[in-house]
N, CA, C and O atoms as a GROMACS GRO file, in nm:
protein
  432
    1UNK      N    1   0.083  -0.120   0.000
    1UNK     CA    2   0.000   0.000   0.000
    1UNK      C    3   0.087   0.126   0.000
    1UNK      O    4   0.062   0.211  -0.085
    2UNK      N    5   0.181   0.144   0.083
    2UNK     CA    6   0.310   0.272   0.100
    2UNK      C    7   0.340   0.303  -0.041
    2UNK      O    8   0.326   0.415  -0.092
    3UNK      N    9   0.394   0.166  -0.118
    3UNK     CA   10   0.453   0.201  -0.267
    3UNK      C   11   0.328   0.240  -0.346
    3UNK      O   12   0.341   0.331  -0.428
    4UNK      N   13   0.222   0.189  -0.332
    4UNK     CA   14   0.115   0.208  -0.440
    4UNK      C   15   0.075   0.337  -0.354
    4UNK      O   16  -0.042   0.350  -0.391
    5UNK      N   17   0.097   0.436  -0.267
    5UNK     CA   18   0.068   0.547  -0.257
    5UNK      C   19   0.178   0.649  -0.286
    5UNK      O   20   0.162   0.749  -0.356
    6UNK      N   21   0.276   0.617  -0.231
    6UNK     CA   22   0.432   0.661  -0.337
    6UNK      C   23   0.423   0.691  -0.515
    6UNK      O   24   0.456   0.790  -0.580
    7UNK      N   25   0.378   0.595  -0.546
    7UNK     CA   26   0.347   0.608  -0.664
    7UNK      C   27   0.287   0.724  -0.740
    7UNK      O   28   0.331   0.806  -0.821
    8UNK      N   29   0.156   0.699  -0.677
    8UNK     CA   30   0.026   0.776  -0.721
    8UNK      C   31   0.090   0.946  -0.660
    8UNK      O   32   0.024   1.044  -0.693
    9UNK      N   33   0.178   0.961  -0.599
    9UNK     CA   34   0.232   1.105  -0.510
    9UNK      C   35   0.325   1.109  -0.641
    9UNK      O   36   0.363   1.224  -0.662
   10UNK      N   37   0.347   1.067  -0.684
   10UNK     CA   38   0.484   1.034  -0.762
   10UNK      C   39   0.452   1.094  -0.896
   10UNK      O   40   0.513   1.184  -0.952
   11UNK      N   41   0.337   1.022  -0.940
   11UNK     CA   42   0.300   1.057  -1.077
   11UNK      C   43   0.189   1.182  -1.065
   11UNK      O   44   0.122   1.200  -1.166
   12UNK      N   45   0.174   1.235  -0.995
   12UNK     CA   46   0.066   1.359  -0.941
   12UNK      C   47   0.177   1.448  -0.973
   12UNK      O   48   0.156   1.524  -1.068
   13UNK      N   49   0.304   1.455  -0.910
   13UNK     CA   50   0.355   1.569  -0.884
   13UNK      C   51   0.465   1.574  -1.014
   13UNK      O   52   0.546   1.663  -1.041
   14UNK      N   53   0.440   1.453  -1.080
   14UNK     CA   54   0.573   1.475  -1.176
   14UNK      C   55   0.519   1.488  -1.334
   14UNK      O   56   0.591   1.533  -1.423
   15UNK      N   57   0.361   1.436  -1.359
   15UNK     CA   58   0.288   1.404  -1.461
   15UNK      C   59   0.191   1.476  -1.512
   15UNK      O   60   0.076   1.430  -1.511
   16UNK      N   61   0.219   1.601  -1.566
   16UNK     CA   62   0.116   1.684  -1.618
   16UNK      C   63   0.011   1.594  -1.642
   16UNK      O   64  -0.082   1.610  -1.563
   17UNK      N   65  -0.007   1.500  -1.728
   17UNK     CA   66  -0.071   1.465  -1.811
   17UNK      C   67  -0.149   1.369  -1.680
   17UNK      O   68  -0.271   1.385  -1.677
   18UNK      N   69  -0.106   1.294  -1.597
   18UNK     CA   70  -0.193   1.244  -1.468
   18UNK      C   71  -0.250   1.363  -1.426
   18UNK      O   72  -0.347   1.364  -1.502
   19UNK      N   73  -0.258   1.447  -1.371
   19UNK     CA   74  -0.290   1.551  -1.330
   19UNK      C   75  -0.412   1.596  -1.392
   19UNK      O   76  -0.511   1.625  -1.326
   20UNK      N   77  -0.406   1.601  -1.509
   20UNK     CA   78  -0.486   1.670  -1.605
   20UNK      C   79  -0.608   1.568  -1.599
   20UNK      O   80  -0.717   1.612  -1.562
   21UNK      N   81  -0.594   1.420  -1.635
   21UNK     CA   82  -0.683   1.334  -1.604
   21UNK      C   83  -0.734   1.287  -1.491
   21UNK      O   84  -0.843   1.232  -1.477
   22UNK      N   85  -0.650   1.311  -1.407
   22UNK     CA   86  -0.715   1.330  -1.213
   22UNK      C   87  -0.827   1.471  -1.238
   22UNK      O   88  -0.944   1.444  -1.207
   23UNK      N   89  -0.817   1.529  -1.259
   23UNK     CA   90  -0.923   1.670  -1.292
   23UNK      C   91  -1.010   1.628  -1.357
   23UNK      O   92  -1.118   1.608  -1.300
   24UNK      N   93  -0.998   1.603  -1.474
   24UNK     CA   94  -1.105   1.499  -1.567
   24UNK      C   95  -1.206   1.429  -1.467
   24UNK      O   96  -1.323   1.463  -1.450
   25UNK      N   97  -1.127   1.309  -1.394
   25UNK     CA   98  -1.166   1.228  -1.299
   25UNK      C   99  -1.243   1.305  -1.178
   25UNK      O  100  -1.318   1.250  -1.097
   26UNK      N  101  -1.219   1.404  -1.181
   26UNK     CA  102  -1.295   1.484  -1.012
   26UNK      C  103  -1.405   1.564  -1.094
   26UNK      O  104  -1.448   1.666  -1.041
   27UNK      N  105  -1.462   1.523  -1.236
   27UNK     CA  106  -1.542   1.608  -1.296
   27UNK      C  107  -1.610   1.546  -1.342
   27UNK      O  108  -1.711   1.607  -1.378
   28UNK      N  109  -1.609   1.392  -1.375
   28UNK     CA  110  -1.670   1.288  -1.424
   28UNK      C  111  -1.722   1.197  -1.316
   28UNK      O  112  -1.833   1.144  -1.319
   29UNK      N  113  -1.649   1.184  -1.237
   29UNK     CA  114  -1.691   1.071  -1.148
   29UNK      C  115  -1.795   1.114  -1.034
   29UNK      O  116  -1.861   1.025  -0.980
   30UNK      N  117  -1.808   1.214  -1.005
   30UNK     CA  118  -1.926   1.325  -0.938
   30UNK      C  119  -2.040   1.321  -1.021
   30UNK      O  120  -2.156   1.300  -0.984
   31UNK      N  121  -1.997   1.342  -1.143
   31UNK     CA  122  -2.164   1.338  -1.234
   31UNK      C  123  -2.207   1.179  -1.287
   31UNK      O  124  -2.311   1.144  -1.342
   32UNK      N  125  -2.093   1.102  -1.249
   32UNK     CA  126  -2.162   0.922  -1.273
   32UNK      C  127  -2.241   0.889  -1.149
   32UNK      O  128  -2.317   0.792  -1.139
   33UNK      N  129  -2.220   0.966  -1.068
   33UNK     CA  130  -2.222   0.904  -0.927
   33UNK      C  131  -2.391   0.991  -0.926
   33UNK      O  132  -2.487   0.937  -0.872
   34UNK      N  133  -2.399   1.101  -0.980
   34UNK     CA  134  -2.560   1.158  -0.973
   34UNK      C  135  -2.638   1.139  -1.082
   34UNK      O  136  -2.756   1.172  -1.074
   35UNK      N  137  -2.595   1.091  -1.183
   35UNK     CA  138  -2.677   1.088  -1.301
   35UNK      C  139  -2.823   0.951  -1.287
   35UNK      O  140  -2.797   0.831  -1.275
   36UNK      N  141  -2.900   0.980  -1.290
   36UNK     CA  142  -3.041   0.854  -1.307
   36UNK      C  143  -2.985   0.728  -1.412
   36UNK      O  144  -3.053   0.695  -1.510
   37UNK      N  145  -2.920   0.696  -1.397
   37UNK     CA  146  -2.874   0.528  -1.472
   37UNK      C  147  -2.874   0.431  -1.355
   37UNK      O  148  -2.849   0.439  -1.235
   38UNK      N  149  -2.911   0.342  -1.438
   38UNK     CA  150  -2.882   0.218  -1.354
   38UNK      C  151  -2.725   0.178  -1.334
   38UNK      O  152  -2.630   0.231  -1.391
   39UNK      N  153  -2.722   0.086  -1.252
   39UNK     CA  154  -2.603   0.025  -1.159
   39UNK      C  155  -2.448  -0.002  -1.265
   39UNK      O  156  -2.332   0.037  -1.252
   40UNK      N  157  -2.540  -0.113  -1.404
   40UNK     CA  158  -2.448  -0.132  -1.446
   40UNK      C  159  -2.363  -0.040  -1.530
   40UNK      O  160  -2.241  -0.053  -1.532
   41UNK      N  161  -2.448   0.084  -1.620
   41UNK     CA  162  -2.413   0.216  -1.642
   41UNK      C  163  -2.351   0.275  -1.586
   41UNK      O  164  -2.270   0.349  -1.642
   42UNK      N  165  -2.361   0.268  -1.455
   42UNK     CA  166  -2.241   0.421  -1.326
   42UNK      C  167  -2.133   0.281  -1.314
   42UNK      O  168  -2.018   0.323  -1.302
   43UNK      N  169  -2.136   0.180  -1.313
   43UNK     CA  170  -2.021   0.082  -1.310
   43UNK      C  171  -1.925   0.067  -1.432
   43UNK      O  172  -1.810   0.022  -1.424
   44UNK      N  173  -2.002   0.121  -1.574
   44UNK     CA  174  -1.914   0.153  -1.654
   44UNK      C  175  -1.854   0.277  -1.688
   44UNK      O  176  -1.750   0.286  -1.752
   45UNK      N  177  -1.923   0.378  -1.643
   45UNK     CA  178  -1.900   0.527  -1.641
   45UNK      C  179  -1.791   0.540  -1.533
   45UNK      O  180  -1.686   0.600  -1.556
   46UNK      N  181  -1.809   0.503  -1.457
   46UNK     CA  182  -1.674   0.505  -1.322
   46UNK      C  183  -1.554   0.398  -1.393
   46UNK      O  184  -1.432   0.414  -1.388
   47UNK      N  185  -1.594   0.336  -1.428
   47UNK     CA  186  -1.452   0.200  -1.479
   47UNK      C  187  -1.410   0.270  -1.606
   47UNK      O  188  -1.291   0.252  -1.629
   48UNK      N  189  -1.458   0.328  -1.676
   48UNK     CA  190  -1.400   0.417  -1.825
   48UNK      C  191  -1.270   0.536  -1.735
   48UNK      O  192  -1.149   0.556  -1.746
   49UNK      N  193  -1.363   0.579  -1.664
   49UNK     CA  194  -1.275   0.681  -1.653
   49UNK      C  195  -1.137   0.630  -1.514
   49UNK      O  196  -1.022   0.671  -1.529
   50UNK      N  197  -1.176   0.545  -1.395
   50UNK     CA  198  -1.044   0.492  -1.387
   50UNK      C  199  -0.979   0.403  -1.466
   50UNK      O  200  -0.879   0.344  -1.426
   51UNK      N  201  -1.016   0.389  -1.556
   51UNK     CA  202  -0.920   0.307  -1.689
   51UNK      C  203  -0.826   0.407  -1.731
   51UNK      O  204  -0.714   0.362  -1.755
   52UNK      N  205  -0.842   0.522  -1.747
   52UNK     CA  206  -0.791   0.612  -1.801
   52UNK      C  207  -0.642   0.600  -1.708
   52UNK      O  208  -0.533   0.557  -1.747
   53UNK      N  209  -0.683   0.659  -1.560
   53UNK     CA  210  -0.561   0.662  -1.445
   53UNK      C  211  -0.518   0.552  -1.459
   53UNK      O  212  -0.402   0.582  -1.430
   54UNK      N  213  -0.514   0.456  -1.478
   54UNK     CA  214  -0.470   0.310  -1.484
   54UNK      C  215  -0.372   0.324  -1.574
   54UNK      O  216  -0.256   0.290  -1.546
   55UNK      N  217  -0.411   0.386  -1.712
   55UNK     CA  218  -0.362   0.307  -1.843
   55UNK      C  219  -0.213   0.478  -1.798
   55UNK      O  220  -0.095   0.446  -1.788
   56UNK      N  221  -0.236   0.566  -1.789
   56UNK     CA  222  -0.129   0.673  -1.781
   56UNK      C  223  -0.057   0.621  -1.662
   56UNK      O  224   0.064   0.626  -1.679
   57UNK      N  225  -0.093   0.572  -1.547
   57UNK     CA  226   0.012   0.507  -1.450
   57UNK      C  227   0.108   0.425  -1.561
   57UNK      O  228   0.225   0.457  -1.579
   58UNK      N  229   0.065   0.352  -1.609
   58UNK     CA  230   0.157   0.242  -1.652
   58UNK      C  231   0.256   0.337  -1.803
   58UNK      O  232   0.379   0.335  -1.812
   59UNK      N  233   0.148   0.422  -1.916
   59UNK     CA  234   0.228   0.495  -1.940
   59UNK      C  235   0.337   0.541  -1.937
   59UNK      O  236   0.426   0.532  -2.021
   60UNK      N  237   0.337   0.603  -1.818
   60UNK     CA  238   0.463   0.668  -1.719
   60UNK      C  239   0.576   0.609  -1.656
   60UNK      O  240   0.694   0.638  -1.634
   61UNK      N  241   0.482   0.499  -1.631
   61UNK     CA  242   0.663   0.414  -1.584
   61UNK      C  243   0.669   0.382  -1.716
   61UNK      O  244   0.690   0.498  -1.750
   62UNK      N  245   0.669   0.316  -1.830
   62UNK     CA  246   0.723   0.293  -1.939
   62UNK      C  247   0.806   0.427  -1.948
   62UNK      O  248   0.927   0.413  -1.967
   63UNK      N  249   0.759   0.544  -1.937
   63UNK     CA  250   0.859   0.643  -2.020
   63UNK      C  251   0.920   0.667  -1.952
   63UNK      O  252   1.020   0.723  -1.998
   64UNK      N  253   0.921   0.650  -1.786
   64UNK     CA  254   1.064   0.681  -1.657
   64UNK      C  255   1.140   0.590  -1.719
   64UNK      O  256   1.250   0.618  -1.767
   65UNK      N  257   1.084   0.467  -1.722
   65UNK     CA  258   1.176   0.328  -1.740
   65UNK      C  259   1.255   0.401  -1.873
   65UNK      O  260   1.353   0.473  -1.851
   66UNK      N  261   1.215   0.381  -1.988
   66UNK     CA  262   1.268   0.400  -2.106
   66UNK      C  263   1.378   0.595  -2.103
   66UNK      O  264   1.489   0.605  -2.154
   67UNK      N  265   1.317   0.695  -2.044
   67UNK     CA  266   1.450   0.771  -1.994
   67UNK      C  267   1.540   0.693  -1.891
   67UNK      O  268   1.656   0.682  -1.931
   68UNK      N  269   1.520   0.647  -1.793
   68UNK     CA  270   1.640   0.586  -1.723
   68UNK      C  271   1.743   0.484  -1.800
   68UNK      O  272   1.858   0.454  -1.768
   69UNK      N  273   1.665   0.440  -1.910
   69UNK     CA  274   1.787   0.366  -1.945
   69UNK      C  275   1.873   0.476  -2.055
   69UNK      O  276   1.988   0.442  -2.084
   70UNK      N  277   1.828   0.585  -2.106
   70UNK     CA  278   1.905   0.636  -2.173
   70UNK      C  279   1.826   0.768  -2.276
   70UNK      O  280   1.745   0.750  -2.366
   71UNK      N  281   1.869   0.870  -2.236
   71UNK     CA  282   1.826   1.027  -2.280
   71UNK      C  283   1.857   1.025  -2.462
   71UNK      O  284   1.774   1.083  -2.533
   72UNK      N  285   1.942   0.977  -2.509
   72UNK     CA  286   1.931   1.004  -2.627
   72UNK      C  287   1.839   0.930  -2.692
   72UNK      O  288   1.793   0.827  -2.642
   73UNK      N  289   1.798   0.985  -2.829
   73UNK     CA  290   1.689   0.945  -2.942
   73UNK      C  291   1.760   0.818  -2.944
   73UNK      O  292   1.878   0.784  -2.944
   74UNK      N  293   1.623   0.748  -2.945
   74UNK     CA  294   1.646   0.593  -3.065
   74UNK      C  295   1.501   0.536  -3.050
   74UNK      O  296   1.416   0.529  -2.961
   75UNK      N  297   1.517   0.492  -3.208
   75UNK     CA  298   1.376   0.464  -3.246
   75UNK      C  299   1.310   0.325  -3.152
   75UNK      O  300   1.192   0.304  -3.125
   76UNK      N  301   1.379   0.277  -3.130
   76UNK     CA  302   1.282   0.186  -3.024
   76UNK      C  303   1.185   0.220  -2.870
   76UNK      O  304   1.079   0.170  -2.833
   77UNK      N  305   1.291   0.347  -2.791
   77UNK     CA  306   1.193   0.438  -2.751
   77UNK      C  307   1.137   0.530  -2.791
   77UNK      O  308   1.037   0.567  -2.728
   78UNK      N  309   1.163   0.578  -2.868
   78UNK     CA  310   1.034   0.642  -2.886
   78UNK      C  311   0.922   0.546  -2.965
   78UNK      O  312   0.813   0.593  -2.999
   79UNK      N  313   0.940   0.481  -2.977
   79UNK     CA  314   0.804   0.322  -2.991
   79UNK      C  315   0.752   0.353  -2.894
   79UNK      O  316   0.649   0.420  -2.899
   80UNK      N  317   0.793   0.324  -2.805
   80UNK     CA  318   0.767   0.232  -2.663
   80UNK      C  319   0.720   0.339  -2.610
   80UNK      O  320   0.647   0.310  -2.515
   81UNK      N  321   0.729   0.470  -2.631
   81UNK     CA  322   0.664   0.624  -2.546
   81UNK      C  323   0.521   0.637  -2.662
   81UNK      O  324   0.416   0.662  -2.602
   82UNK      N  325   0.509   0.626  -2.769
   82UNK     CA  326   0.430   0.667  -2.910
   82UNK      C  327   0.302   0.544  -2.851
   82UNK      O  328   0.184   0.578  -2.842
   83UNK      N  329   0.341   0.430  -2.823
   83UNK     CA  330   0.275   0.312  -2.813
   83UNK      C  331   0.171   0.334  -2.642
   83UNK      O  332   0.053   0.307  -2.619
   84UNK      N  333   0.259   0.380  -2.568
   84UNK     CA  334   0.220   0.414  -2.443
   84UNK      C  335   0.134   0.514  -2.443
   84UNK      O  336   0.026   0.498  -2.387
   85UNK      N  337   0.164   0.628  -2.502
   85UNK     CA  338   0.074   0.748  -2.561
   85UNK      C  339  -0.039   0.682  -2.612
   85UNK      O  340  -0.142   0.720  -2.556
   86UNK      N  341  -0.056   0.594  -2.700
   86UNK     CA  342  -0.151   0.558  -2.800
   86UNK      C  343  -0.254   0.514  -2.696
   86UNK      O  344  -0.365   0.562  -2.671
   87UNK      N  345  -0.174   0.389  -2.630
   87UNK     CA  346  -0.286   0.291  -2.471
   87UNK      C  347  -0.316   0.428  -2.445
   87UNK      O  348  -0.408   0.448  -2.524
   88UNK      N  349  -0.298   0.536  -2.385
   88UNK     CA  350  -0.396   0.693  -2.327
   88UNK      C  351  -0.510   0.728  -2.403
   88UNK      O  352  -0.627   0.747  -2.369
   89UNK      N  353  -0.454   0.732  -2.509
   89UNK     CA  354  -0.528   0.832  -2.619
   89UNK      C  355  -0.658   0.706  -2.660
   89UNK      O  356  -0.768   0.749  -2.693
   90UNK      N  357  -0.637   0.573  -2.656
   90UNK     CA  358  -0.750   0.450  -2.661
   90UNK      C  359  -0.852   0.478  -2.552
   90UNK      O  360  -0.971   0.496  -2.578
   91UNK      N  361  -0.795   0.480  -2.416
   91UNK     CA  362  -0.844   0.461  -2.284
   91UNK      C  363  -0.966   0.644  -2.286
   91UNK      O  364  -1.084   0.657  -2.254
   92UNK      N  365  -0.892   0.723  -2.324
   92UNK     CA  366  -0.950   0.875  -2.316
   92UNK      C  367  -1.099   0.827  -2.467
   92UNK      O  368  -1.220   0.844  -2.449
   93UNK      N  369  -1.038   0.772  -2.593
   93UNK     CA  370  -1.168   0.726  -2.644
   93UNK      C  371  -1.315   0.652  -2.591
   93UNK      O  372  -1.427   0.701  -2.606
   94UNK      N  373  -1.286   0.538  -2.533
   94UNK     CA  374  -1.313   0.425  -2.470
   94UNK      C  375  -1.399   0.502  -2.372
   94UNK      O  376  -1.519   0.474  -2.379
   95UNK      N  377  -1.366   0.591  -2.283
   95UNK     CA  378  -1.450   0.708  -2.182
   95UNK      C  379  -1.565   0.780  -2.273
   95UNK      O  380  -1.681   0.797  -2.236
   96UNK      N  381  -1.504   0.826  -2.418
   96UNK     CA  382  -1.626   0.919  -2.491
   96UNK      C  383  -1.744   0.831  -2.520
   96UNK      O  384  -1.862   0.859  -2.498
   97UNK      N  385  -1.686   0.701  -2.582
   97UNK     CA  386  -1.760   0.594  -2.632
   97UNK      C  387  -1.873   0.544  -2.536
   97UNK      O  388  -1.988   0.527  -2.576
   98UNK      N  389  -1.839   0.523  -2.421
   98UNK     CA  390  -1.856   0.419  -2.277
   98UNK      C  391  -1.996   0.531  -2.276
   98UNK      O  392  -2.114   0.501  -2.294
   99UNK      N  393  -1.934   0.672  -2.247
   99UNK     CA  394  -2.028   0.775  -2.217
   99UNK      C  395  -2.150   0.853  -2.245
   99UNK      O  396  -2.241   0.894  -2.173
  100UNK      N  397  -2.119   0.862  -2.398
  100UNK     CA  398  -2.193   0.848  -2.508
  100UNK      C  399  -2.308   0.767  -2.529
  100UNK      O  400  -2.425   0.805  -2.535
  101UNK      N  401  -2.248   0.612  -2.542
  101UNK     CA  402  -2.368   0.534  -2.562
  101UNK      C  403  -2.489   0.549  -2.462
  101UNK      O  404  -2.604   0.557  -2.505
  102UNK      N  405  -2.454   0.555  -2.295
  102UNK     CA  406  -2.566   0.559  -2.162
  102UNK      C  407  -2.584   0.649  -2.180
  102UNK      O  408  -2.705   0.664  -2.189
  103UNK      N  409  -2.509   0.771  -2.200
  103UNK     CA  410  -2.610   0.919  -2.247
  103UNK      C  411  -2.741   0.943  -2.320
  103UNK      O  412  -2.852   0.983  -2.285
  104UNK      N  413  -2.692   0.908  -2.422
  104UNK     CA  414  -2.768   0.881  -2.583
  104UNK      C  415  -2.869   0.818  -2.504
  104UNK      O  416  -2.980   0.871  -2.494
  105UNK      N  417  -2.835   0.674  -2.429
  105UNK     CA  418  -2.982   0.597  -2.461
  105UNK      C  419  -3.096   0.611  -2.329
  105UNK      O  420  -3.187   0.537  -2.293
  106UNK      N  421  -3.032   0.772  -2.263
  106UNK     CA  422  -3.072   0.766  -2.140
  106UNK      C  423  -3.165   0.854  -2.157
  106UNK      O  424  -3.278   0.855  -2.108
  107UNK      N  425  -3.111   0.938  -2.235
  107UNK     CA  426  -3.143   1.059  -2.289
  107UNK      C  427  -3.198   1.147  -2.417
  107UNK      O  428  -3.265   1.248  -2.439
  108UNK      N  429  -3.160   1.095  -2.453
  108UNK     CA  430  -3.216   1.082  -2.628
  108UNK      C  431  -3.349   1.018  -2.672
  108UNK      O  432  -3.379   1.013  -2.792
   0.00000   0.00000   0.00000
């Protein structure tokens, strides 16, 4: 629990981009939590969007990992950062999608 809160202190204070989706997260997960859907709806509306923190945790150590082993260009990291980026940029879809559909059919 210490390291998995180390962590999360870790990537708060060092990770724009966690940060930005922790905000996301304190703006989404308030309105899953009041919106008139049923159970399994706020269970996917809450799981979209900690998917998101999930998928940029792991992100991030890929790209600590991949700077610690070495600051200069080479095309295999920047794979491995492009690829990590991509898992975000899926996970941030996957939230519109997730959101969208119980919206639409809640609402519409």
């Amino acid at each position: 629990f210490n390291y998995s809160m180390a962590g999360l202190r870790a990537a708060y204070a060092h990770e724009d981009a966690f940060r930005q989706e922790v905000l996301l997260a304190g703006l989404l997960l308030p309105v899953a939590l009041l919106l008139p859907v049923g159970g399994i709806a706020r269970a996917l509306m809450i799981g979209s969007v900690l998917l998101v923190l999930v998928v940029e945790l792991l992100n991030s150590a890929i790209e600590a990992t991949v700077d610690r082993v070495g600051l200069e260009r080479h095309r295999l990291a920047e794979r491995a950062k492009d690829i990590g980026s991509a898992a975000v940029l899926m996970a941030l879809i996957n939230v519109f999608v997730v959101w969208a559909c119980i919206l639409l059919e809640r609402f519409a």
